[in-house]
C-alpha positions as CSV (number, residue, x, y, z in Angstrom):
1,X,12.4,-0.9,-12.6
2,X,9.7,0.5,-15.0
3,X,10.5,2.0,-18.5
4,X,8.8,5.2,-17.4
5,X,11.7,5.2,-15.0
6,X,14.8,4.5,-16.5
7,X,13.7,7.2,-19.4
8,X,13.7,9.7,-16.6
9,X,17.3,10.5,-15.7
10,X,17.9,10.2,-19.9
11,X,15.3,12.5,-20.8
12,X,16.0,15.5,-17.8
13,X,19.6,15.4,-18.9
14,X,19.0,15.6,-22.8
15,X,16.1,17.8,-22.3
16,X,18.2,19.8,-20.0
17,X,15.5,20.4,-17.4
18,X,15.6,21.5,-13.9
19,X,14.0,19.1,-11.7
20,X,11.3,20.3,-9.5
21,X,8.5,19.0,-7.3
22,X,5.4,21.2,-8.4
23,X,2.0,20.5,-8.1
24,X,-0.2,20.9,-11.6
25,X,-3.7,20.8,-13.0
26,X,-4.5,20.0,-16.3
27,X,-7.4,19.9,-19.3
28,X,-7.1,17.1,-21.6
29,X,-8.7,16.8,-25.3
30,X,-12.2,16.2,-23.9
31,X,-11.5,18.8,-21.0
32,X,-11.8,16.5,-18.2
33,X,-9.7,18.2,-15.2
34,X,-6.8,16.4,-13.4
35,X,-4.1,16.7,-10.8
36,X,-0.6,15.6,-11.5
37,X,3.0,16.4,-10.2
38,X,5.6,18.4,-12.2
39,X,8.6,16.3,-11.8
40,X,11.0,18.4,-14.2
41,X,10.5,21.1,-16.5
42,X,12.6,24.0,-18.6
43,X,11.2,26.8,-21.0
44,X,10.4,24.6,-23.4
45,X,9.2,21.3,-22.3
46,X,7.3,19.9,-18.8
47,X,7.9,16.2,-17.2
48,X,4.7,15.2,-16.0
49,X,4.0,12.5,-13.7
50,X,-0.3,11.5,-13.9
51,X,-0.8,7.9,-13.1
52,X,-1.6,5.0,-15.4
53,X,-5.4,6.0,-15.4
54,X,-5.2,9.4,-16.7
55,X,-1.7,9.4,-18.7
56,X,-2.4,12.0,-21.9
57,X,-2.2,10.2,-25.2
58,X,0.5,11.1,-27.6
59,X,0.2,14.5,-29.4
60,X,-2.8,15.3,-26.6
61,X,-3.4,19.0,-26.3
62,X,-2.9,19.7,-22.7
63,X,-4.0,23.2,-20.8
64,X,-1.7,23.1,-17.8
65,X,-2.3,25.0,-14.0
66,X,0.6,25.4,-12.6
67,X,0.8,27.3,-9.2
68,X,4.2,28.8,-9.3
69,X,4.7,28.9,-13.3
70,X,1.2,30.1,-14.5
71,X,-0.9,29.0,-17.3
72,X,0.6,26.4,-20.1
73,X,-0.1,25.0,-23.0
74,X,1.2,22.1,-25.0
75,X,1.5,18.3,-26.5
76,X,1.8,15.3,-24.5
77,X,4.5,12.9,-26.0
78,X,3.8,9.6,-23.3
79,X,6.9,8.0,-22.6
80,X,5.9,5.3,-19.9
81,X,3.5,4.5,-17.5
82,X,1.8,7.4,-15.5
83,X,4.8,9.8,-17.2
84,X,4.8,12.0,-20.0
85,X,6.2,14.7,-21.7
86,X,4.8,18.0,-22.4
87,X,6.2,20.0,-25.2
88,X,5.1,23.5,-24.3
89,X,3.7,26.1,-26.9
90,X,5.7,29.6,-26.2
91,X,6.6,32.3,-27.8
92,X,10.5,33.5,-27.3
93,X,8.7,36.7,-24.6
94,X,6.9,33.8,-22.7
95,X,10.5,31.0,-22.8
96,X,11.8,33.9,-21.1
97,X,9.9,34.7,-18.4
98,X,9.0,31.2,-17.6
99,X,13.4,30.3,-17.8
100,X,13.0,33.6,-14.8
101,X,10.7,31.7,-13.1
102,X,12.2,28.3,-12.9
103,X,15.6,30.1,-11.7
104,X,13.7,31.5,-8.6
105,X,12.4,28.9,-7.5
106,X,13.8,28.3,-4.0
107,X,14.6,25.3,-2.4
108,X,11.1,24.2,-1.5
109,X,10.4,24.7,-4.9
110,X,8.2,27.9,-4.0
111,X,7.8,31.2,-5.5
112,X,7.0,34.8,-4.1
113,X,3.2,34.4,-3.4
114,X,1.0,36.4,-5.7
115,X,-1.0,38.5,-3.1
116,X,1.0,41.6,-1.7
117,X,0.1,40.9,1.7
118,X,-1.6,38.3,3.9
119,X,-5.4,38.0,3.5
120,X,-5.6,37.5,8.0
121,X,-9.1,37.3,10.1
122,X,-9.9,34.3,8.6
123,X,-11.4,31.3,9.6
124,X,-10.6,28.2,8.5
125,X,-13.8,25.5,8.9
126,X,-13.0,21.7,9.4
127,X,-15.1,18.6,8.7
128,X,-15.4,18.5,12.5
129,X,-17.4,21.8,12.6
130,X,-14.9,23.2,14.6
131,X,-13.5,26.5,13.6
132,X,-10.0,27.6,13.9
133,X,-8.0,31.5,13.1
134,X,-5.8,31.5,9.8
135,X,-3.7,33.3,7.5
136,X,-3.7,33.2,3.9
137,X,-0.5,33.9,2.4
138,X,-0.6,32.8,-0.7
139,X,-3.3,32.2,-3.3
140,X,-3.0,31.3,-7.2
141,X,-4.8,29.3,-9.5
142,X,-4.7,25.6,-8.0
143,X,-5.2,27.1,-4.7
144,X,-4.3,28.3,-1.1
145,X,-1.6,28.2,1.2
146,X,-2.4,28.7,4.8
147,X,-1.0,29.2,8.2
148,X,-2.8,27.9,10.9
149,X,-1.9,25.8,14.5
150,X,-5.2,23.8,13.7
151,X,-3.5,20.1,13.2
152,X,-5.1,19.6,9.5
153,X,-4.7,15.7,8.3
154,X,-4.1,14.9,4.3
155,X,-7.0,15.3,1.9
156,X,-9.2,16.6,4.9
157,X,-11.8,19.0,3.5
158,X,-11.6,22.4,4.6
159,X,-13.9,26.1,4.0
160,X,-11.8,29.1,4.2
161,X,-14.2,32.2,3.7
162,X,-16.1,31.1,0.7
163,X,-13.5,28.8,-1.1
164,X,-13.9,25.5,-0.3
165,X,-10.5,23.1,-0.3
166,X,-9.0,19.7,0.2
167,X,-5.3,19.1,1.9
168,X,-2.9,18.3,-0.3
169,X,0.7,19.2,1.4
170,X,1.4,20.4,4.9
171,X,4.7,22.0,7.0
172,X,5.0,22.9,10.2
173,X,3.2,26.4,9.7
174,X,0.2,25.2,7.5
175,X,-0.9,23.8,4.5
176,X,-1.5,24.0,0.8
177,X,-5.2,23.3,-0.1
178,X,-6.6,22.8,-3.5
179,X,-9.6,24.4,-4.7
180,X,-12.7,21.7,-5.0
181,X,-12.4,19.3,-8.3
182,X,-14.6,20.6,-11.0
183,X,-15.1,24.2,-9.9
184,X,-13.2,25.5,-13.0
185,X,-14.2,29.0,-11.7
186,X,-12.1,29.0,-8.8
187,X,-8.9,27.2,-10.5
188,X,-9.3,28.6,-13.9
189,X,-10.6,31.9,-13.8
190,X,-9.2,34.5,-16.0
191,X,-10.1,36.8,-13.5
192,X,-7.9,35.6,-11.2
193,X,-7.2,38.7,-8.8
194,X,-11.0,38.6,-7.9
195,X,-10.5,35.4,-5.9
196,X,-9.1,37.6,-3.0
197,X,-12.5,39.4,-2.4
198,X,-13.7,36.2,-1.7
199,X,-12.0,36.1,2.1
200,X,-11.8,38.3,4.7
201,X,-10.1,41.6,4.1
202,X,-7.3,43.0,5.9
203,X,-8.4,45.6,8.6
């Protein structure tokens, strides 16, 4: 067993965080863009699981993208291969509402999505060319979740209205797709609740 795992179990229990399976994007020092898996996290710190290739170095500033949690910041502390630990930068308003947001997070790890209602008429556009009826029902800064019956495989690449996507997860009613690497616009925006113009409208 690697180091990176037996410091696990030590460091969620004297860290006291609340493991979680979260999907996150991150800008390093040299603002390169990467994807990564939240594997635990509180108010105040974030156990990050990268890979070997792309693991922060210690006291690495770190700009995190985290669907259900929001935007982060902090310092990477590495503690093993393809691990590390993020020591977020939060004031006591922000500890608070991000301790409200771990504690809603249901048991698929999911929280309310952040459009009102469901962006439908869509149409979701395969590598195949064929062209299939969806729902989006959730949209934030990593990306999309939809529903469709279109049988979607793992990092297929998919168009939905102008946003263009990979599969990264999928359940029996859909699937979550992540924006295209490098289009900080679409993951990073500060003008986030623009991103809804860009689909079909409710009518």
């Amino acid at each position: 067993m690697s180091e990176s795992m037996n410091l696990r179990p030590y460091i969620i229990t004297e860290k006291r965080l609340k493991e979680v399976s979260l999907h996150c994007r991150f800008l390093n020092n040299s603002n390169e863009e990467h994807t990564c898996d939240i594997i635990a996290a509180s108010s105040e710190f974030i156990l990050l699981e990268v890979g070997v290739k792309v693991t922060p170095n210690d006291g690495e500033k770190l700009m995190l993208y985290v669907d259900q949690l929001g935007r982060l910041e902090g310092n990477s502390n590495q503690i093993g291969e393809g691990v590390c630990l993020v020591q977020l930068k939060v004031s006591p308003r922000q500890q608070k509402r991000l301790s409200e947001k771990l504690e809603n997070l249901n048991e698929n790890d999911e929280i309310d999505s952040e459009i009102e209602k469901p962006i439908i008429n869509n149409k979701l556009k395969r590598q195949d060319g064929s062209s299939h009826n969806c729902v989006v029902t959730g949209v934030s800064l990593w990306g999309m979740y939809v529903e469709t019956s279109s049988q979607l495989y793992l990092d297929e690449k998919v168009t939905i209205g102008k946003m263009v996507g990979f599969v990264k997860r999928k359940d029996n009613k859909g699937a979550r797709i992540a924006f295209r690497a490098g289009e900080h616009q679409n993951a990073m925006s500060r003008h986030f609740p623009r991103v809804s113009s860009l689909f079909t409208r409710n009518i």
